[in-house]
C-alpha positions in Angstrom: 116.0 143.0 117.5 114.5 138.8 119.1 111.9 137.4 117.6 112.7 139.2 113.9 112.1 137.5 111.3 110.9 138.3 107.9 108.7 135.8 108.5 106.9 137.6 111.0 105.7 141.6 110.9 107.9 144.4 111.3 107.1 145.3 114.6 107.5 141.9 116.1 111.1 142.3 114.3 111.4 145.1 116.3 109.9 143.7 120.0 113.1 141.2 119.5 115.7 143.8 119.0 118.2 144.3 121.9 118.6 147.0 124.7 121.0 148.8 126.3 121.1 150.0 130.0 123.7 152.3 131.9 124.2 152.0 135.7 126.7 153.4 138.1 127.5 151.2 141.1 129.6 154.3 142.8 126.0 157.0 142.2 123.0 156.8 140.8 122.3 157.7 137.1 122.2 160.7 136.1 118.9 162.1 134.6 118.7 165.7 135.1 118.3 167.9 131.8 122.1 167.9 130.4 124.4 170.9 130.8 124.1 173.9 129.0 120.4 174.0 127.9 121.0 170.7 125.8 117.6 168.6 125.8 117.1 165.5 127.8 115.2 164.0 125.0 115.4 165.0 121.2 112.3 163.9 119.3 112.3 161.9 116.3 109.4 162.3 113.1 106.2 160.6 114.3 106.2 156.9 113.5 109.4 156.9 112.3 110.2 153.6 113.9 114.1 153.8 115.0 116.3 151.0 115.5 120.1 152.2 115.3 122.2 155.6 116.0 125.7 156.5 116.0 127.1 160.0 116.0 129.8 162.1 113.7 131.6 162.2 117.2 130.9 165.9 117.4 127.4 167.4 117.1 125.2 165.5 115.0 123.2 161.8 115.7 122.2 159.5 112.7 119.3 157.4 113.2 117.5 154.5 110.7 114.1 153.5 110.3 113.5 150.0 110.4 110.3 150.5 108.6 111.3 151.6 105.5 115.0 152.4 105.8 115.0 156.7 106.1 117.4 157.9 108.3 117.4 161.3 110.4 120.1 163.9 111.2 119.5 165.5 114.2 121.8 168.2 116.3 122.8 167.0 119.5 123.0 170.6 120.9 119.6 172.2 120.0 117.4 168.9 119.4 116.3 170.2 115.9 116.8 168.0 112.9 115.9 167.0 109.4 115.5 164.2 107.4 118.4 162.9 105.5 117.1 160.2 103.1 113.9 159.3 102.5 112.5 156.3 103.2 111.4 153.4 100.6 110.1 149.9 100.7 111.7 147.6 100.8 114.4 149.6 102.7 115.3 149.3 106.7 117.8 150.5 108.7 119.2 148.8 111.9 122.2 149.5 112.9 124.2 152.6 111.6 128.1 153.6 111.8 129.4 156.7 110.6 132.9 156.5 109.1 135.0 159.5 110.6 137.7 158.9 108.3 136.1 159.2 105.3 132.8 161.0 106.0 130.5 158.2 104.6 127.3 157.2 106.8 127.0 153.3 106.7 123.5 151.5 107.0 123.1 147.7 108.5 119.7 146.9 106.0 118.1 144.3 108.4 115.8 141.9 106.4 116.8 143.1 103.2 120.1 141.5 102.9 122.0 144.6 102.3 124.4 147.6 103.5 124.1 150.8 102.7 126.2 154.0 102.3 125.4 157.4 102.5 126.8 161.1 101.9 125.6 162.0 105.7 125.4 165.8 104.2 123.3 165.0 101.3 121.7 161.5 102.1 123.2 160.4 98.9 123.0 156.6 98.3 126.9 156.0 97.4 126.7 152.3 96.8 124.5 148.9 97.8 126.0 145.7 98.4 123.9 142.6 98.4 124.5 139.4 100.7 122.4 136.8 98.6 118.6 135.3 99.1 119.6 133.4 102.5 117.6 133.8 105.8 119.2 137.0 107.4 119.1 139.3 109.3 121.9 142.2 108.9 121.9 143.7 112.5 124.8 145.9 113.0 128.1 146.9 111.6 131.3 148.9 112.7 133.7 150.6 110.3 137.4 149.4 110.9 140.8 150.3 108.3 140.4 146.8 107.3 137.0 146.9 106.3 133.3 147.4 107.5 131.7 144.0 109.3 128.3 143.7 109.9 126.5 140.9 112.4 123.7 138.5 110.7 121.4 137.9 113.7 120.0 134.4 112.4 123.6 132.9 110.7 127.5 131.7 111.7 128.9 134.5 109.6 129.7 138.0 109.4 129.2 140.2 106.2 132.4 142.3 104.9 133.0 144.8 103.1 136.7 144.2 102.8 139.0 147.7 102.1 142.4 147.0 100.1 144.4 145.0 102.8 147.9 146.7 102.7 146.9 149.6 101.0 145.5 153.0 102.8 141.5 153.0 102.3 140.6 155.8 98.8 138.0 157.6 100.4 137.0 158.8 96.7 136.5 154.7 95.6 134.0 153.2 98.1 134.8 148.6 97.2 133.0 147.0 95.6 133.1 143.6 96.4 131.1 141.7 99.5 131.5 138.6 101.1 130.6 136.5 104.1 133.3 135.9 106.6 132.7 132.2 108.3 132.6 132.6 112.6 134.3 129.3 114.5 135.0 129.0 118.0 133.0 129.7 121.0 130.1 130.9 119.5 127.0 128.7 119.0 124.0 129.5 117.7 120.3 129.5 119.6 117.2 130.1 118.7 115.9 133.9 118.2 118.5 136.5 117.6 122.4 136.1 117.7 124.8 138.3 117.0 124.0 142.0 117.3 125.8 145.1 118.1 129.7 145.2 117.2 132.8 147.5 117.9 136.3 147.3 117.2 138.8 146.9 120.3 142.4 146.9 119.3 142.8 144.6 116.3 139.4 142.7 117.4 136.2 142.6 117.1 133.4 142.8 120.2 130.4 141.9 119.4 127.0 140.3 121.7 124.4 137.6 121.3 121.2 138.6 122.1 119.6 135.6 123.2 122.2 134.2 125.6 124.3 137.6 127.0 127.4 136.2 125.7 130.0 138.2 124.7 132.2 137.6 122.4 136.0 138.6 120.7 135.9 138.0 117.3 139.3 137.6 114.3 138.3 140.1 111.9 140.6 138.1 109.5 140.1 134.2 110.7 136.4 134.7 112.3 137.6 132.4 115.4 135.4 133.8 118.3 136.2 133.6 121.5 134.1 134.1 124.6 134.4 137.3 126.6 133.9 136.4 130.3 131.7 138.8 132.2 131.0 138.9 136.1 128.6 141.1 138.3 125.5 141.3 135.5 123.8 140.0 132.9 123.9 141.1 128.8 120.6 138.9 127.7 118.8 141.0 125.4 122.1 143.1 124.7 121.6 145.1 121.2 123.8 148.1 120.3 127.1 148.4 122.0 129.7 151.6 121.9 132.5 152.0 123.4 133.8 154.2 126.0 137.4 155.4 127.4 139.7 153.1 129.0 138.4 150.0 128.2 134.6 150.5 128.9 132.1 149.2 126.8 128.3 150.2 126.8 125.7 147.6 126.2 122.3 148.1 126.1 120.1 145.5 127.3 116.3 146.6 125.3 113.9 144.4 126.7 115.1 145.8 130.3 115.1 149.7 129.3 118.4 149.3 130.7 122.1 150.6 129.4 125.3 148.2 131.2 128.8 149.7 131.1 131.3 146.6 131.2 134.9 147.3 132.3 137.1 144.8 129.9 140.7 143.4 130.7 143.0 144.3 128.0 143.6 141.1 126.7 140.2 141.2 125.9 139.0 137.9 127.4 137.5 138.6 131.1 135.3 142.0 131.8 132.8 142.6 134.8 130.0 145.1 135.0 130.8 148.3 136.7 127.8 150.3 136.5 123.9 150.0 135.1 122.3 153.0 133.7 118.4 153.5 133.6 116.5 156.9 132.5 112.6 157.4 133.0 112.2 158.2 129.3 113.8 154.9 128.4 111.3 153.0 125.9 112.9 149.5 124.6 116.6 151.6 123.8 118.1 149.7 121.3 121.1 151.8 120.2 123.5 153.7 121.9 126.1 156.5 120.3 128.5 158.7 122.3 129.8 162.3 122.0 132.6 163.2 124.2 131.2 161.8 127.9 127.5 162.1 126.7 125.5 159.0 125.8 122.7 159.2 123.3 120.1 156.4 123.2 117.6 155.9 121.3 114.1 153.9 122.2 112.4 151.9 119.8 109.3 151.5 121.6 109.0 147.9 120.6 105.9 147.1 123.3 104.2 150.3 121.3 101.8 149.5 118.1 103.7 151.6 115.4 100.9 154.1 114.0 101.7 157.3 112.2 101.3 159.4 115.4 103.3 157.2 117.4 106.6 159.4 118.9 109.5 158.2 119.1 112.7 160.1 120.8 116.5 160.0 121.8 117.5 160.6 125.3 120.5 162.0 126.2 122.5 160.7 129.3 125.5 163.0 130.8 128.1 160.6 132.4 130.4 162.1 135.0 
């Protein structure tokens, strides 16, 4: 998401959300229909207008509207789906991160301020927490046993949901208390979108900025950042990121319909790019979720006037 603003429409919003791009420097990409009958490309509702995904790490994706916050359950074998939660204005969804541990579904709210969570069986609403009336923009988030931290594209900060420090997270008693976590270090700020997608390495944070390609490690407890350097390819317009085995990281770069896997160091402070993925059916990606050694992505078709007809899909990418 890079010129998003609330000042501006929804769809610009969109246009300025990152991408993500996968590309093999060994072979070329894969884009032959997956094993075992799966489909290529699973369809999302007409003019649903995605933005994030993430999986349940076994069969089923999760993805948001940014239009009016609904979010979609689809099966990652057969392609079918339903729809989990109905949308409602003033809702969005942006990025999305489903908690394994506790079976909750977690929704980055965008313009609105807030984060969601979900029963992802029901759709349930569990719990809203607010981040005041300030300019923001709540991008992405990633769930960690210290608590669930989620990017604000236009401000210095991360937002927290902070679990009990100390104490083994009730999966009965979602918190109830927010707050913003002050960033220092190498980050600085530019103009147009910031921070975006975020995972947890190790007892850090990861987490990209949009506008430069910058890449940064991030204190989940001090917020010092502290830039990643990366050599062999560029992250500018990175958006949602997921991580891989060994040390890889995905990032997908939106405005270049591309998906880059970046090898890190373990100390988490140099990585280079090992491999680029593109796919025909690419469409401005903007989120990225992986099950097993399958990558699904899903294209938010920012350069596309958002009408009711307008299609919108996932495509699935087997890495070998």
């Amino acid at each position: 998401m890079e010129d998003c603003m609330r000042l501006f429409s929804k769809s610009a919003v969109v246009a300025a959300l990152s991408g993500v791009v996968i590309t093999f420097l060994a072979m070329p990409a894969q884009t032959e229909s997956p094993h075992r009958g799966a489909p290529h490309r699973i369809a999302l509702p007409d003019g649903f207008q995605p933005e994030g995904i993430t999986s349940d790490g076994r069969r089923f994706l999760y993805v948001g509207s940014l239009d009016d916050g609904a979010i979609w359950r689809a099966d990652s074998r057969t392609g079918g789906g339903r729809l989990l939660a109905q949308g409602r204005e003033p809702r969005a969804a942006a990025g999305m991160e489903y908690d394994r541990r506790c079976d909750r579904l977690w929704v980055a709210g965008a313009e609105t301020h807030r984060i969601r969570v979900h029963d992802p069986v029901t759709g349930e609403r569990l719990r809203t927490y607010g981040f005041g009336a300030n300019e923001r923009f709540v991008n992405d988030l990633v769930v960690t046993r210290w608590g669930v931290f989620a990017t604000d594209s236009m401000n210095k900060v991360l937002l927290v949901v902070r679990f009990r420090e100390g104490r083994q997270y009730r999966c009965d008693l979602p918190p109830r208390s927010a707050r913003t976590l002050k960033l220092s270090g190498d980050l600085v700020m530019q103009p147009g979108f910031n921070l975006n997608g975020i995972v947890r390495i190790k007892r850090s944070l990861v987490s990209v900025q949009t506008n430069t390609g910058n890449l940064f490690r991030i204190n989940p407890f001090t917020g010092a950042t502290h830039r990643i350097r990366i050599r062999g390819g560029s992250l500018v317009n990175g958006d949602g990121i997921e991580r891989g085995r060994n040390g890889l990281l995905y990032v997908v770069r939106n405005q270049e319909d591309r998906i880059v896997a970046v090898q890190l160091n373990k100390g988490l402070s140099r990585g280079r790019v090992v491999s680029k993925i593109a796919d025909t059916t690419f469409d401005v990606p903007t989120g990225v979720a992986r099950i097993d050694d399958t990558l699904f992505v899903v294209n938010a078709r920012f350069g596309t006037a958002p009408e009711p007809d307008t299609q919108y899909w996932i495509t699935r990418i087997r890495r070998r």
